[in-house]
Structure formats: structure tokens, C-alpha cells
C-alpha positions as CSV (number, residue, x, y, z in Angstrom):
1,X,7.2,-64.4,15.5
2,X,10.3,-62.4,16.9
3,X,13.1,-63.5,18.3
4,X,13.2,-65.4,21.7
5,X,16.7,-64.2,22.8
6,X,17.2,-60.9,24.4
7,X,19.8,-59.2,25.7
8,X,20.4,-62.3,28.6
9,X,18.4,-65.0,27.8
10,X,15.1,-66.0,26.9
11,X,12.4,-64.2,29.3
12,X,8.5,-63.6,29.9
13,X,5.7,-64.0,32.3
14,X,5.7,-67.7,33.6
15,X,3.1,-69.5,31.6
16,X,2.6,-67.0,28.6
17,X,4.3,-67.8,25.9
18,X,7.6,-68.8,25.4
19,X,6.8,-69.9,29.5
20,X,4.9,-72.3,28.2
21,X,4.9,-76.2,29.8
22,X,5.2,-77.5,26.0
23,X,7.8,-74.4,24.6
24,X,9.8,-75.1,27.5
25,X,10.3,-78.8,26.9
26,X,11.2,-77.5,23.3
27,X,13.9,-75.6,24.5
28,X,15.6,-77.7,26.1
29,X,15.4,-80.1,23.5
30,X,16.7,-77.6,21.3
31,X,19.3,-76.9,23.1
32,X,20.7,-80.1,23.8
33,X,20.6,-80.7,19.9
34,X,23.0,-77.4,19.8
35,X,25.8,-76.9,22.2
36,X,27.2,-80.3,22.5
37,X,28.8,-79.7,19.4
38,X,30.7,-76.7,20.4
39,X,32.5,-79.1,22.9
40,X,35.4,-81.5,22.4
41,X,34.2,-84.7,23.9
42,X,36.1,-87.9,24.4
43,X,33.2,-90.4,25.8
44,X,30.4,-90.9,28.1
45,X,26.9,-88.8,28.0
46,X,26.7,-85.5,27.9
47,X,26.2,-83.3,30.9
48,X,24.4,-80.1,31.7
49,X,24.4,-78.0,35.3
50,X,21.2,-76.4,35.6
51,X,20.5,-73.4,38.8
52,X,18.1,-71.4,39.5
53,X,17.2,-68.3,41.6
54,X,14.1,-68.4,44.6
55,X,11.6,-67.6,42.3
56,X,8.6,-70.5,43.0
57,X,8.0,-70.8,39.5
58,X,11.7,-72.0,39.0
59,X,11.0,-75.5,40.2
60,X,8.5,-76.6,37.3
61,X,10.5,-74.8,34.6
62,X,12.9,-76.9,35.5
63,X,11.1,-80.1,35.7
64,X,10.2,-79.3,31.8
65,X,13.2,-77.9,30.7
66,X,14.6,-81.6,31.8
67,X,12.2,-83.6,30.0
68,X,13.6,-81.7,27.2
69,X,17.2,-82.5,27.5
70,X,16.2,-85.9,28.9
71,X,14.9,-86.6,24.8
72,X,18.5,-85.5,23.9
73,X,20.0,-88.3,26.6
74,X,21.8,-85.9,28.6
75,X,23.1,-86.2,32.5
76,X,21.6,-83.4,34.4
77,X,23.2,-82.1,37.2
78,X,21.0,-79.8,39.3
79,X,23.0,-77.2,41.5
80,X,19.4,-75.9,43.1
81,X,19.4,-72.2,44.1
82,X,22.5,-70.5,43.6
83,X,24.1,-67.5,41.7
84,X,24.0,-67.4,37.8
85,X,27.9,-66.3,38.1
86,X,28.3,-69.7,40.4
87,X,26.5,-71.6,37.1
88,X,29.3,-69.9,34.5
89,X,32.3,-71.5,36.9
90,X,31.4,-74.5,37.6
91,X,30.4,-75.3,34.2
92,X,34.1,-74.8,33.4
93,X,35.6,-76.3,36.9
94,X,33.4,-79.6,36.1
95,X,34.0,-79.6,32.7
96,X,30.4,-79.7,31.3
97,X,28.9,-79.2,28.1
98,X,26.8,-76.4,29.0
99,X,25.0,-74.6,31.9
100,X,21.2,-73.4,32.3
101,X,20.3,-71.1,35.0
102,X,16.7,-70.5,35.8
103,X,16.0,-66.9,36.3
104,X,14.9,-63.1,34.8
105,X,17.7,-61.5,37.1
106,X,16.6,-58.2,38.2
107,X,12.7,-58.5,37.1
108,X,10.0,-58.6,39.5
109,X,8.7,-62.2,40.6
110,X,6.5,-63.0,37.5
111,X,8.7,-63.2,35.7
112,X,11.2,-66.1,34.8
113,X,13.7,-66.5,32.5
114,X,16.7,-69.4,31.0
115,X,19.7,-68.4,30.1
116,X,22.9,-70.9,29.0
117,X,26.5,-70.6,29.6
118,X,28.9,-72.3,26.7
119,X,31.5,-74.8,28.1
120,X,34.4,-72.2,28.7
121,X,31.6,-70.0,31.3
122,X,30.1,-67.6,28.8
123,X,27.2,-66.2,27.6
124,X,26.1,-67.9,24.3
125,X,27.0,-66.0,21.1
126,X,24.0,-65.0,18.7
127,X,24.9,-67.2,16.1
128,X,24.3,-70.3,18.4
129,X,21.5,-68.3,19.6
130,X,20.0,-68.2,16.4
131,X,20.6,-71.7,16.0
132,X,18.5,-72.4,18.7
133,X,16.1,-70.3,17.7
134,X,15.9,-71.7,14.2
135,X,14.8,-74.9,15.5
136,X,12.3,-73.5,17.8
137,X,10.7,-71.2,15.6
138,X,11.3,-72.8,12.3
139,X,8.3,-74.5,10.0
140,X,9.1,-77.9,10.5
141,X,8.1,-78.6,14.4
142,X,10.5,-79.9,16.5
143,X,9.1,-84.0,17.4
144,X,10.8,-85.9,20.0
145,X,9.5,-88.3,22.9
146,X,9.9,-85.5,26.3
147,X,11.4,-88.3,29.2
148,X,13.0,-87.1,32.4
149,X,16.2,-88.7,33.5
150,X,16.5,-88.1,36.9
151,X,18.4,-85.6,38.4
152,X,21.6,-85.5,40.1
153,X,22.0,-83.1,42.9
154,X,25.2,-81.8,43.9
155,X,25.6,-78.5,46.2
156,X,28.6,-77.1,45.0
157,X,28.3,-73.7,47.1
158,X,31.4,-74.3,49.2
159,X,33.5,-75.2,46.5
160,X,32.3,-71.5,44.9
161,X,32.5,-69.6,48.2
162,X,36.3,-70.8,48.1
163,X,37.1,-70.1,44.5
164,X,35.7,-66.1,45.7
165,X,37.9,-66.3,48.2
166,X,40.9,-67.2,46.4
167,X,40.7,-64.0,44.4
168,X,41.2,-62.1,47.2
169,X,44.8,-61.0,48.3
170,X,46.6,-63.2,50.2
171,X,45.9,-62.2,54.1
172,X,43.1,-60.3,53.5
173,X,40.1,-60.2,56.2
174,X,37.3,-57.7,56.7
175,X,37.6,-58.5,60.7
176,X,35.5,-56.1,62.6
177,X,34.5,-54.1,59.3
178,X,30.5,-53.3,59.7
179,X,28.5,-54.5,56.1
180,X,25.4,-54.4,55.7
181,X,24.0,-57.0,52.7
182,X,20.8,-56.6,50.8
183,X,20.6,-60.0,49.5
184,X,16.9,-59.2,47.1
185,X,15.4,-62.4,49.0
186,X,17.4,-64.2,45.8
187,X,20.3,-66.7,44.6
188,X,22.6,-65.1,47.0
189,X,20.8,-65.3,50.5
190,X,23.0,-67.6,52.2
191,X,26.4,-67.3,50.1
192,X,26.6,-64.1,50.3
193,X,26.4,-63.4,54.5
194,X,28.7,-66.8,54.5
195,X,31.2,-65.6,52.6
196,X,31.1,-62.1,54.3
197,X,31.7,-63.7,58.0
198,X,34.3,-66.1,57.1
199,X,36.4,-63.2,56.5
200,X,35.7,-61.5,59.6
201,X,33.3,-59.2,59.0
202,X,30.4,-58.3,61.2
203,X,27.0,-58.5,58.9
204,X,23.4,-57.5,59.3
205,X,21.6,-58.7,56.3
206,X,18.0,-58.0,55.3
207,X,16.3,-59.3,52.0
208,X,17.5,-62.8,53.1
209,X,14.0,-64.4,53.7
210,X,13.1,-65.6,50.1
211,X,9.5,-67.0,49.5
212,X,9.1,-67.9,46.0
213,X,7.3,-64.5,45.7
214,X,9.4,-61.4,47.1
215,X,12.4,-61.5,45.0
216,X,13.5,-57.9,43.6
217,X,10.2,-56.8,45.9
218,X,11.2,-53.2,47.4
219,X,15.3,-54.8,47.4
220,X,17.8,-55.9,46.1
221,X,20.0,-54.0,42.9
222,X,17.1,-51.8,41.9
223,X,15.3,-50.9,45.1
224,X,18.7,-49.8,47.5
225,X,17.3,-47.1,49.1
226,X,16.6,-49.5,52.4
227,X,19.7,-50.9,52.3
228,X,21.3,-47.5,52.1
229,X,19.0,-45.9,54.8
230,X,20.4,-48.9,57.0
231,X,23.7,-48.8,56.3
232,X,24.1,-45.6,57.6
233,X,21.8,-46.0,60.4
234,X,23.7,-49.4,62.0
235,X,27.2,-47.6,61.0
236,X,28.4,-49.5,58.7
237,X,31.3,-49.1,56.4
238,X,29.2,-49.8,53.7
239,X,26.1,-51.4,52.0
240,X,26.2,-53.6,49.2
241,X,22.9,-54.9,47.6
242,X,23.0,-57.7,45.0
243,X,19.8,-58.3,42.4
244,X,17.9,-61.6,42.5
245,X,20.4,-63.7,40.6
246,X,23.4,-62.0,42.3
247,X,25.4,-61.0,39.0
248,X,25.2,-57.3,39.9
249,X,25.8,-55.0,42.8
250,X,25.3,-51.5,44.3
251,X,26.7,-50.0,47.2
252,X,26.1,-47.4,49.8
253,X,28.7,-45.4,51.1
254,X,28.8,-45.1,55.4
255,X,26.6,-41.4,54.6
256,X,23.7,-43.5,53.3
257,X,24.6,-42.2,49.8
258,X,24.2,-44.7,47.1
259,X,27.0,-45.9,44.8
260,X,26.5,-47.6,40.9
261,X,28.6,-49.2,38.8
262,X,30.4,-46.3,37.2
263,X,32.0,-45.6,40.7
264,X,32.7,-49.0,41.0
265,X,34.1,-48.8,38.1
266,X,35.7,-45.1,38.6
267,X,37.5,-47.1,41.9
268,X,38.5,-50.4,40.4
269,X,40.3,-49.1,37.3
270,X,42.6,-46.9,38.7
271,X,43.2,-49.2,41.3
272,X,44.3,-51.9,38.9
273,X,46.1,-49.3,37.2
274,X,48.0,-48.2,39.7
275,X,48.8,-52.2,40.4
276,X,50.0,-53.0,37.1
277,X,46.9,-55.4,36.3
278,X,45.2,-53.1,34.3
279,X,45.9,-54.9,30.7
280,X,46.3,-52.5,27.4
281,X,45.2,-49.1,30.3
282,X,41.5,-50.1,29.3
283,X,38.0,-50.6,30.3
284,X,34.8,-51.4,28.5
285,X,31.7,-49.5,29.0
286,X,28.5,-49.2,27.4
287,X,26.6,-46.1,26.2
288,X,24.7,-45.7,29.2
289,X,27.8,-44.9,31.3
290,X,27.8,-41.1,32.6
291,X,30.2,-38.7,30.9
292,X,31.7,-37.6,33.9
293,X,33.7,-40.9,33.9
294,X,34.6,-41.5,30.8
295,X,36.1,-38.0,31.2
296,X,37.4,-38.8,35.2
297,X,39.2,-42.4,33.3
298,X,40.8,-40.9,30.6
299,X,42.6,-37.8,32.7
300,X,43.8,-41.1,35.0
301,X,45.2,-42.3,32.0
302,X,42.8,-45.1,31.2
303,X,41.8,-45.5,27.7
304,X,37.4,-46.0,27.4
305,X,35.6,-48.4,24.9
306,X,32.5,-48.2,24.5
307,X,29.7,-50.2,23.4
308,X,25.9,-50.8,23.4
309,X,23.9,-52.0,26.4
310,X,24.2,-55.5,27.6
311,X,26.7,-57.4,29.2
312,X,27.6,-59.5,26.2
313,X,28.5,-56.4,24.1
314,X,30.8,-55.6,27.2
315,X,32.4,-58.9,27.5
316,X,32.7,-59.2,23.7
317,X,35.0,-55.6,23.8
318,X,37.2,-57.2,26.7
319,X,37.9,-60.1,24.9
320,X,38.6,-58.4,21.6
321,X,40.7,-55.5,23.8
322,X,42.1,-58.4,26.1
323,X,40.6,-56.1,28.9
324,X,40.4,-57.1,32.1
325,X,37.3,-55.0,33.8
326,X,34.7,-53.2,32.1
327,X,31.0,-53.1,33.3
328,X,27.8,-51.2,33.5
329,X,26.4,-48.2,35.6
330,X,23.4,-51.1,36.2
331,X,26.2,-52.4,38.8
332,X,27.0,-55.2,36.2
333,X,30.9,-55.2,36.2
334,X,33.0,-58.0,34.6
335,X,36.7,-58.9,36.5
336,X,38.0,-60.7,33.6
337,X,41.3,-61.5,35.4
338,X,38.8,-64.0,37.7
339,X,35.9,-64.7,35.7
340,X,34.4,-64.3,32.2
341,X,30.9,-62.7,33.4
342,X,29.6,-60.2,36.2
343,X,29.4,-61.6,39.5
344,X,28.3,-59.6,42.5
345,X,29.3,-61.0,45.1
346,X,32.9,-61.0,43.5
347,X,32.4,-57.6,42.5
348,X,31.7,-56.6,46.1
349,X,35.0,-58.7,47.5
350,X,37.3,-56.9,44.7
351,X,35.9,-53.1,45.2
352,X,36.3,-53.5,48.8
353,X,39.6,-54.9,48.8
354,X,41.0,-51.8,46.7
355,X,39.0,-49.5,49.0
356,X,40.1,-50.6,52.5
357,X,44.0,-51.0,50.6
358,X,44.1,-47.2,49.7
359,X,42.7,-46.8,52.8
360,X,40.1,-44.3,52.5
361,X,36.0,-44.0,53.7
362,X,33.5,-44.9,50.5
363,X,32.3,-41.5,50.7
364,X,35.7,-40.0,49.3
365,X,35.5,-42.4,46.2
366,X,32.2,-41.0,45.6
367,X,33.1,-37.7,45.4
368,X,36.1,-38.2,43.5
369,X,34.8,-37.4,40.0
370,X,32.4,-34.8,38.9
371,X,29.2,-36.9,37.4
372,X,27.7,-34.8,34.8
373,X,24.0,-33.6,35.0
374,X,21.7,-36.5,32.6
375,X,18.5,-36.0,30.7
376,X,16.5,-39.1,29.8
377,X,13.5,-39.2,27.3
378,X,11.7,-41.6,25.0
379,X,9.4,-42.0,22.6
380,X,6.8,-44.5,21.5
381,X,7.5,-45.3,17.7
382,X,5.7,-47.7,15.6
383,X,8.0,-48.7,13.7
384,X,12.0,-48.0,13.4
385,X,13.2,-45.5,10.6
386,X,17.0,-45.6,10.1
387,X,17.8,-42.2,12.3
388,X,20.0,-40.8,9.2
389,X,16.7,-40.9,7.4
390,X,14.9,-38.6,9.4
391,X,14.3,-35.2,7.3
392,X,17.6,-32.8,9.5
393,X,17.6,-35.1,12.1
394,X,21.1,-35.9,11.8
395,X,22.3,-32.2,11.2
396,X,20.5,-30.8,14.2
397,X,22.2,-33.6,16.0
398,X,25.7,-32.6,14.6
399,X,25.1,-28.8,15.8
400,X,24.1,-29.8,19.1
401,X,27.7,-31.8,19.6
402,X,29.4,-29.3,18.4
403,X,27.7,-26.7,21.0
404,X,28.7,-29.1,23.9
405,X,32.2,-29.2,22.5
406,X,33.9,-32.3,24.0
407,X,31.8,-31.6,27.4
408,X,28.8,-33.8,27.0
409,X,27.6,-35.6,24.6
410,X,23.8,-36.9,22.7
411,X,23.4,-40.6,22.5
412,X,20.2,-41.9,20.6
413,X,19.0,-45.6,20.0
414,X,15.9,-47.4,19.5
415,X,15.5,-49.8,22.0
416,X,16.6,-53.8,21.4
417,X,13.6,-55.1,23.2
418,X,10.4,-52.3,23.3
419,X,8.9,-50.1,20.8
420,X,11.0,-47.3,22.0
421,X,13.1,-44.3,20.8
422,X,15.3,-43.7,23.4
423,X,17.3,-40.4,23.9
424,X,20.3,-39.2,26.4
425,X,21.7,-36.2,26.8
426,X,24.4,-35.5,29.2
427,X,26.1,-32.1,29.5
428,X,27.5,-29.3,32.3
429,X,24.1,-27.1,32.3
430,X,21.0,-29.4,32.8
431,X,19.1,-26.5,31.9
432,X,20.9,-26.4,28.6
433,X,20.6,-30.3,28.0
434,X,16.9,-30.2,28.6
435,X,16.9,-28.1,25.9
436,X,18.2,-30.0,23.9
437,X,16.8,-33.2,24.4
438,X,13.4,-31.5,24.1
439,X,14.4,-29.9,20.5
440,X,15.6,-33.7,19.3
441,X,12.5,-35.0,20.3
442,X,10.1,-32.5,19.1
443,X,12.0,-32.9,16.0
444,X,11.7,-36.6,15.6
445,X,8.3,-36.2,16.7
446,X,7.5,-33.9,13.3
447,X,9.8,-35.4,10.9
448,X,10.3,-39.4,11.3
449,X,5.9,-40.2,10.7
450,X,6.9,-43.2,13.0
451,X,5.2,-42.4,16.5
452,X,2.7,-44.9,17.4
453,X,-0.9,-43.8,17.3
């Protein structure tokens, strides 16, 4: 059996295994047996906030995922549908043991997913992961007696609309700005426009009619090309679109031209910079950011770490850098100075606040840095030789570096979750890059004896 925790979370088609009725209970039991210890607490019962996104499966994972904890005695609060970011601060404004949010994010409505938030508002680490995991998967099965406590709801969205607001210079106001808001008919359908009017702005909003089943459907994160096509149609400023949970954004610029996280990264940093609140001159960024940036950052003077996919390994690198933004091009970006994880909506409120400060249309910011030409490939392997092992792999590698000499670069990983080889090459000549990655390939195709039949 492999492991149940991804790169965010546990996640899989509701009512196939791990989505199972009985699993879930488990893990919530398992969980409760976990995290209270990584918690200093003086008396009463434990607590957990649990939110979810609009998916219509959310509601009965719940109810089993609380018969769990209910075993391990715990209060539950339940938030109901609200942002996962929402979920990581008020676990630390309330002063909880731990948070669950009920949701797989960006994935189509199949899916479903729970992921946990420690008592300071982060992502588990592995090695509680794996503690949880042990007792899930272990030989001895987990017994206990599944009861359900009862719920107690509290809507807390106010008190997070305010805290978002409070990041925001003092003053500021988006009166009469035009915004368009894709809201992915998810956790962020009524915050989001909320927030957006209170500071003056005039909003049109689609993807704000969630019905259990149209989450991530055609909007949202993944799918902006409506939100970008009517953007520029109303005249707006801008278009932001958030994914189903709301921990990641994209925008459009007032063109119609679509904007991901390394421009919103490519405008915040420098913009901090600039400010004096960019700690160390840093950012962290994971492999999949283009070259083109890392390349724009460092001739502004801000020094690039990078790291492998997943928002963990990016907030791991800030914390060990003490950096205070870092992201992904997925429109995942973490404002440490405000909040341990990536959050959206906050995300959208910061970017705009540097853009409409320095005064200038979203279109400039776009065109600001040169983003490099980028080949994709990948492979299906059946199992995963160590790359170095692979007869001349790693010289042909070498010579290809040296031939794009500090203007471009080859990045190869198997992937963490599928049976996958996964290549990138990113250079000034596509034509030369396609090349290459078609040489590697080929090569690995011959050499490794690992591609699935």
C-alpha cells in the first residue's frame, strides 16, 4: 500500500479508497490520536476547526471524519464553506489544536480531499504525516467505538474578511477600480466579491453560483481564459480568478492577457524590495518557475532559492531563509509577512496594492521581463532508476548545460505522485530546446529499460 499523503493532503475519488465511509472515520481518529500532542495545553477538551469547499460530497466526509475525532473526545468546531487559507488563521486566532479542511483544491468535482493545518497555521510536516499514516496503514487495525459529538457552528468569515483587510496599507481603497472575479463556483464565492466592494471597487463576478457539482468546471485557477476574455471585454483593470479552495490566484491584465504566479511574483518582490520588506533580498521558488525570472530577480538584485514542487517545500525554504514571499507559477504565492500559507484572495489584495502604488496598467508588469521559450515532455516509466544510473545520461545532460551556458537550463524529475519521467527544458531558441529535450528523451527511452510496456 503507498502512502496516503501527497503533496497537500490526502486525495482521491469520493468513495474509492482512501474516500471510503470506514477509512475516513479512521482518519480522523488517527488524527486526533496525533496532533494534540504537538500542542501545549493547559485544560478542557481538545478542539478542532474543520471547512470545507462547495463540493456536495464535502458534507458526508465530514459527517465521518467527525465520528472519527468524536472517538478521540474532541470539540468540533465546523466553519462550513470557506477558504482553506481562512482554516490555517483561525486555527491560530482561536487557538485550536488543529484544523481540517475538506477539499482537493484545484481538481475537478470528483474529487475530494483532507488536509490539516498544525496549531501555529501550517501545513503538517512529513514526519507527523507519517505518523498518521503509520497508524492507518500499519498491521494492527486501528479499533475504536466511531460516536459523533455534535457540531458547533461558528461563521467566522467577517472576522477573516477583516484580518485581509488589515494587511492592506492604511487608507487604501480600490474606489471606482473595475475587477472582474472568477470565483471557480468554490470556498471563495461570497468573501471574495465582499471583500472586493467594501473597498470600493466596482465587481462583476462569474463562477459564483456553486452547486456541489461545477467547482473548477470551465473556471476558476486553471480554466481563466473566460475570466480573461471578460475582463477585457467589461474594461476592467484587471481579472483575478481564484481555484476552488481559494489558496491560489491568476490574473488577467486590462488586454485580456493572462498573468501567473511568476509575474506575480516578478511584481511583488521588487516591490517589497524597493519597500524595505523584502527580508535577506530573497524569494523561494520551485523548479517549475520560468528562467526568464529567476534571471529578471537576480538583475533586480533579489537573490532566488529554489526548491521542488509543492507549497510545503516553498514554505519550508522561507522559513529556513526567514523569507518573506516565495510562491509558484501555479499562482500559489506565500506573503509570509501576513500569513504562513498561500491565500488568494490575499494574494490578489497585496499584488494590487503594489500595482495601483507604482502606478502603472497590468499590462506594463507583464511585459517587464523577457519569459523564456519552455519545452515540456514526459515519459511513462515503470519503475524509477536513479537518473545517475542511466548508461551517459548524466554526461549528455552536462553537455547540454554547458551549450545553453547560463541562458537556460534542463530540469528532470520523476514525478512524486504518477508514474512519470518528467522533463523541462527552457532556453532562448525553442527550436534549439526542442532539440534537446527530444535527444534526453530518446536517450532515456534506450538506455534506462524502465518505460512501461
Amino acid at each position: 500500500m503507498g502512502k496516503l499523503f501527497g503533496t497537500d493532503g490526502i486525495r482521491g475519488i469520493t468513495w474509492d479508497y482512501p474516500f471510503t465511509p470506514d477509512f475516513i472515520r479512521k482518519i480522523g481518529y488517527a488524527a486526533s490520536l496525533v496532533l494534540p500532542k504537538y500542542k501545549k495545553r493547559s485544560s478542557g477538551k481538545p478542539v478542532v476547526l474543520i471547512g470545507m469547499d462547495s463540493r456536495a460530497s464535502g458534507r458526508l466526509i465530514k459527517k465521518y471524519l467527525v465520528e472519527g475525532l468524536g472517538a478521540g473526545k474532541f470539540k468540533v468546531v465546523d466553519l462550513g464553506i470557506i477558504p482553506t487559507p481562512a482554516v490555517s488563521y483561525l486555527v491560530k486566532r482561536e487557538n485550536a489544536d488543529f484544523g481540517i479542511v475538506i477539499s482537493a483544491s484545484h481538481n475537478p468535482p470528483e474529487f475530494n480531499g483532507i488536509k490539516f493545518f498544525s496549531a501555529d497555521g501550517l501545513k503538517l510536516s512529513e514526519a507527523i504525516e507519517e505518523k498518521i499514516e503509520k497508524l492507518l496503514l500499519g498491521k494492527k487495525s486501528l479499533s475504536f467505538n466511531p460516536s459523533h459529538p455534535g457540531l458547533h457552528k461558528k461563521d467566522f468569515t467577517r472576522d477573516y474578511e477583516e484580518f485581509l483587510k488589515s494587511t492592506l496599507p492604511e487608507g487604501f481603497s480600490l474606489k471606482g477600480v473595475k475587477i472582474l472575479l472568477d470565483c471557480a463556483n468554490g470556498a471563495a464565492y461570497k468573501i471574495a466579491p465582499r471583500i472586493f466592494r467594501d473597498l470600493g471597487a466596482k465587481v462583476k463576478v462569474i463562477g459564483d453560483k456553486p452547486n456541489g457539482k461545477n467547482i473548477n468546471m470551465g473556471c476558476g485557477a486553471l480554466h481563466t481564459v473566460k475570466m480573461a476574455a471578460a475582463a477585457a471585454k467589461w474594461g476592467a483593470f484587471c481579472g483575478i480568478s481564484f481555484d476552488g479552495d481559494a489558496d491560489r490566484c491568476m490574473f488577467a491584465d486590462e488586454k485580456g492577457a493572462q498573468l501567473d504566479g511568476d509575474d506575480i511574483i516578478s511584481i511583488a518582490a521588487p516591490y517589497l524590495k524597493e519597500r524595505g520588506r523584502l527580508t535577506n533580498n530573497g524569494v523561494s521558488l520551485t523548479f517549475m518557475s520560468n528562467y526568464g525570472l529567476l534571471k529578471y530577480l537576480r538583475g533586480m538584485g533579489v537573490s532566488v532559492i529554489q526548491v521542488p514542487v509543492g507549497d510545503k517545500n516553498v514554505t519550508d525554504a522561507m522559513e529556513k531563509g526567514d523569507l518573506k514571499i516565495g510562491g509558484e507559477s501555479s499562482g500559489h504565492i506565500i506573503f509570509r509577512e501576513f500569513a504562513p500559507t498561500g491565500d488568494g484572495v490575499l494574494t490578489a489584495l497585496q499584488t494590487l496594492a503594489a500595482v495601483l502604488d507604482m502606478g502603472k496598467p497590468f499590462s506594463w508588469f507583464r511585459r517587464h521581463w523577457s519569459r523564456y521559450p519552455q519545452v515540456l515532455g514526459s515519459l511513462k516509466v515503470a519503475h524509477k532508476p536513479p537518473l545517475h544510473s542511466v548508461s551517459g545520461f548524466h554526461d549528455k545532460i552536462s553537455r547540454f548545460e554547458n551549450d545553453l551556458k547560463g541562458n537556460g537550463r534542463i530540469f528532470i524529475r520523476y514525478s512524486g505522485t504518477e508514474p512519470l519521467l518528467r522533463l523541462l527544458v527552457e532556453g532562448e531558441s525553442r527550436a534549439e530546446i526542442k532539440a534537446i529535450a527530444e535527444d534526453l528523451l530518446e536517450h532515456y527511452k534506450k538506455h534506462s529499460g524502465a518505460l512501461a510496456v
